[in-house]
C-alpha positions as CSV (number, residue, x, y, z in Angstrom):
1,X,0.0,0.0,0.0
2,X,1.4,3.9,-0.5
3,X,0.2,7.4,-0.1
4,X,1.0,9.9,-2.8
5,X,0.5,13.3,-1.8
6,X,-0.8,15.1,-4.9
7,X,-0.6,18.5,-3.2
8,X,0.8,20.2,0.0
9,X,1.7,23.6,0.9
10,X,5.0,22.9,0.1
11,X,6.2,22.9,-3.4
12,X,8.2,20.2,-5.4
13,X,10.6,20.7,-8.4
14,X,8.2,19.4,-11.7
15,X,5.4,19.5,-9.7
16,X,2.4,22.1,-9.5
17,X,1.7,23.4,-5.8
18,X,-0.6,26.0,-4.5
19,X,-2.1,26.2,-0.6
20,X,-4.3,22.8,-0.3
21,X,-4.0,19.2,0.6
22,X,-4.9,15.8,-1.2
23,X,-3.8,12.7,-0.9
24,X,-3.7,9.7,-3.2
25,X,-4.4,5.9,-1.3
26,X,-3.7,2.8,-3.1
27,X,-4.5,-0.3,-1.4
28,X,-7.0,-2.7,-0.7
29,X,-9.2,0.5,-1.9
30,X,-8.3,3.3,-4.4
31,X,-9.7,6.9,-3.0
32,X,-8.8,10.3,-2.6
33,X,-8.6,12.3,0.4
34,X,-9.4,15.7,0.0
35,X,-8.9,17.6,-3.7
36,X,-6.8,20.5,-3.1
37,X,-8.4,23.8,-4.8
38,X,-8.4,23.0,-8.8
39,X,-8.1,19.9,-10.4
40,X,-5.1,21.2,-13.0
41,X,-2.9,21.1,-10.0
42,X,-4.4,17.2,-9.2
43,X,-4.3,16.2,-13.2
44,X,-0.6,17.2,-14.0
45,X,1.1,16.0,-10.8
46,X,-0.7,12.5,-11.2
47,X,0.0,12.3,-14.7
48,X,4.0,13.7,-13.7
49,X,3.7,11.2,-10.5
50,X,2.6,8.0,-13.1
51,X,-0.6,7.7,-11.4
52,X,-4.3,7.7,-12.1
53,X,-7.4,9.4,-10.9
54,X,-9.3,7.4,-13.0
55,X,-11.1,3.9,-11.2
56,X,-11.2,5.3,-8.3
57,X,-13.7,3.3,-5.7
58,X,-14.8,6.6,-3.5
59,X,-13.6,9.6,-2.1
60,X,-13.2,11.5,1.3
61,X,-13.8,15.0,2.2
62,X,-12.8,16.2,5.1
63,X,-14.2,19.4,5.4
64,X,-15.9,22.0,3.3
65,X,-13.2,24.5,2.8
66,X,-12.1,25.2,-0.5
67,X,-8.6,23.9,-0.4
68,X,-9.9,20.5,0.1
69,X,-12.9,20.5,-2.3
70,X,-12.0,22.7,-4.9
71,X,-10.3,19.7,-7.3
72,X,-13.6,17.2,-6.7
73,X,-15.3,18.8,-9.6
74,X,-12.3,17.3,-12.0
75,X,-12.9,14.3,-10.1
76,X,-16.3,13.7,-11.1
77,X,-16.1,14.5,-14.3
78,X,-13.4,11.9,-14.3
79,X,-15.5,9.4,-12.2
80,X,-19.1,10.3,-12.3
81,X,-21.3,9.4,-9.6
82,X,-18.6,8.9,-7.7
83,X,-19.2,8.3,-3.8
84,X,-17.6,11.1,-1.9
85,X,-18.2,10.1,2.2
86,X,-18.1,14.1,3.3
87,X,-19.6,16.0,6.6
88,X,-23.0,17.5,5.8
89,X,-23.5,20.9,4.4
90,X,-22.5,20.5,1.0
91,X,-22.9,19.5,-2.3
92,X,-20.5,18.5,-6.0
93,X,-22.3,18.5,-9.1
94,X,-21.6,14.3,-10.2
95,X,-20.4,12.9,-7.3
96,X,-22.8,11.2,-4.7
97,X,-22.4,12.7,-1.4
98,X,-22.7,10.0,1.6
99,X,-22.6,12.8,4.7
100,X,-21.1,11.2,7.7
101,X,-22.2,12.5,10.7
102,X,-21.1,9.9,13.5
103,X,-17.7,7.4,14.0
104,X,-18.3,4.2,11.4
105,X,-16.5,2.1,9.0
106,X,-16.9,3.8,5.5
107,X,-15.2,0.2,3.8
108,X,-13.2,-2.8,4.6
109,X,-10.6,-1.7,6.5
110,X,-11.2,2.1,7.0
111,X,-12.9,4.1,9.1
112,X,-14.3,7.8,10.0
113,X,-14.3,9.4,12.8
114,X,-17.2,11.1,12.3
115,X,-17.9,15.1,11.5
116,X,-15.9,16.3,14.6
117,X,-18.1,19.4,15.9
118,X,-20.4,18.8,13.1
119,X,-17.7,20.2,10.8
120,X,-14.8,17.6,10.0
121,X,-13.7,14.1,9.6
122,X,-10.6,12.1,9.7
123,X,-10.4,8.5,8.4
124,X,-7.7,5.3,9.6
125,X,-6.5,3.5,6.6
126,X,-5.4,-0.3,7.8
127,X,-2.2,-1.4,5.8
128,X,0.4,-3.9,6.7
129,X,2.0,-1.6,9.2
130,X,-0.9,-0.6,11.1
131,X,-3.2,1.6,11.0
132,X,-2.8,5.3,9.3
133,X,-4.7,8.3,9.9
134,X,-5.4,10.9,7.8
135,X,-6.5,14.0,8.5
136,X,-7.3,17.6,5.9
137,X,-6.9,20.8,8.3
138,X,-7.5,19.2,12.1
139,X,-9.8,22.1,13.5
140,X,-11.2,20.4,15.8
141,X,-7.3,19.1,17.4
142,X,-5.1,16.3,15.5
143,X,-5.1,14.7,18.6
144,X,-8.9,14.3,19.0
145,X,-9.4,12.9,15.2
146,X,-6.9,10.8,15.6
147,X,-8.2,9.2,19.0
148,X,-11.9,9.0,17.2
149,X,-9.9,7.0,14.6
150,X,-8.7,4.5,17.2
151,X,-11.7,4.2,19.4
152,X,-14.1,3.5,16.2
153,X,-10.8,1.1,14.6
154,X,-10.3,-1.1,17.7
155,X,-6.6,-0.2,17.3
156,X,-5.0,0.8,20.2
157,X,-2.3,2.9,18.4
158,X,-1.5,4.7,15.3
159,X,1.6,3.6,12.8
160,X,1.2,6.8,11.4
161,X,-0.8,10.4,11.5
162,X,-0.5,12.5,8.4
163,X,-2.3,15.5,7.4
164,X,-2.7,19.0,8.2
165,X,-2.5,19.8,11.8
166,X,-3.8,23.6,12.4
167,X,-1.1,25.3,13.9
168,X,-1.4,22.8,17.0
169,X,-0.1,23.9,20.5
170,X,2.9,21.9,21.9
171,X,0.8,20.1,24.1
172,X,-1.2,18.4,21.0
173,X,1.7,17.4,19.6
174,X,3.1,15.9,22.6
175,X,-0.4,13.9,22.8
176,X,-0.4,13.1,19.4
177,X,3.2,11.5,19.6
178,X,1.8,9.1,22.7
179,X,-0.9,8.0,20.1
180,X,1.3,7.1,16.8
181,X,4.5,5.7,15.9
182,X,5.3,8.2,13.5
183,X,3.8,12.1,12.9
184,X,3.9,13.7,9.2
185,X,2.7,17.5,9.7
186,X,1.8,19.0,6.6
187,X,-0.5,21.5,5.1
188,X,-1.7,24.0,7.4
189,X,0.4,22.4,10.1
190,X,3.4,25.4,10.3
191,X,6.5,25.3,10.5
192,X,6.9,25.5,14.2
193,X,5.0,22.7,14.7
194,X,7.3,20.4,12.0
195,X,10.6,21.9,13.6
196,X,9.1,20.7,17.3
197,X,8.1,17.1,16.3
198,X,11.4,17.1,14.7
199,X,13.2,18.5,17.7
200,X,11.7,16.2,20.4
201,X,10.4,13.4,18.4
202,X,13.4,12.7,15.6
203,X,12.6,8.9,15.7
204,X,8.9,9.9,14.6
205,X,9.2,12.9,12.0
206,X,8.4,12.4,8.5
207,X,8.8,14.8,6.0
208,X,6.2,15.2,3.4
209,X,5.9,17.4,0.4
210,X,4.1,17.6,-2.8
211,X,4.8,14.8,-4.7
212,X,6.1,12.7,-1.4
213,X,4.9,8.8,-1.8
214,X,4.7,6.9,1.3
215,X,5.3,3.3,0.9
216,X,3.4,0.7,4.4
């Protein structure tokens, strides 16, 4: 199984990059997370990265903002009718919108945790290494999506959380770190929060970047 990150905040030679987040899972299932803000950026870094966003089996949304959702309209028109498993309050023309309100399994071996506040999800990927959580902008904490994941999973721990973190406070990190094996701050995470996970947790920092594949 590996994660390709079509799009972070930060930019890769080759690559188109603006401020946004999706991530590429091929496994047991095929699906996007989050879409970024336009589906150029998603089409020419898959087609550069020698991947397709064609066949997919569904897709995630983790929260309405437009630098997650923007790209899903390219998505539909390259998989119509789509099922996009998103928190309620909105609406892409071709894809069909599953709204997940509460913790559940959304397909063999993966899970949400539910609209967090009524506003934004995170889902746990199983792959041969454990279980992977990822997350769009964490709002509502890092920490608490990732311990929804786990509690709705059955797995006690985390191999790895990846994602946006919302410029989180020390002390979400340091719970965050008790929770996985290894942390990947990206997006809207900051760069003080990637310089403290890689400061006190060296053994757990992974750097990500657009274009970054993650191979589990």
């Amino acid at each position: 199984m590996r994660l390709v990150v079509l799009n972070d905040n930060v930019p890769a030679e080759g690559l188109l990059n603006d401020w946004g987040w999706s991530v590429l899972v091929e496994g047991k299932h095929r699906f996007l997370f989050d879409a970024d803000t336009r589906g150029e950026i998603l089409l020419h870094n898959a087609e550069a990265l020698g991947v397709s966003l064609k066949g997919l089996d569904f897709a995630v949304l983790s929260h309405w903002h437009y630098d997650h959702y923007g790209g899903f309209s390219t998505i539909a028109e390259l998989n119509p009718g789509l099922e996009l498993y998103a928190p309620p309050g909105g609406n892409i023309r071709g894809l069909n919108i599953a709204e997940m309100h509460e913790a559940g399994r959304i397909a063999d071996g993966v899970w949400t945790s539910g609209a967090l506040d009524g506003f934004e999800q995170a889902v746990g990927v199983e792959t041969p290494s454990g279980l992977v959580v990822i997350v769009g902008c964490s709002h509502p904490g890092p920490d608490r999506l990732t311990e929804a994941v786990l509690e709705v999973s059955g797995y006690k721990r985390a191999h790895l959380v990846i994602g946006g973190f919302h410029y989180p406070s020390r002390a979400v990190l340091d719970r965050l770190a008790k929770m996985s094996e290894f942390i990947a701050p990206a997006h809207c995470s900051g760069e003080k929060a990637k310089a403290y996970v890689r400061r006190e947790y060296p053994e757990k920092f992974v750097s990500v970047k657009t274009g970054s594949t993650i191979e589990l």
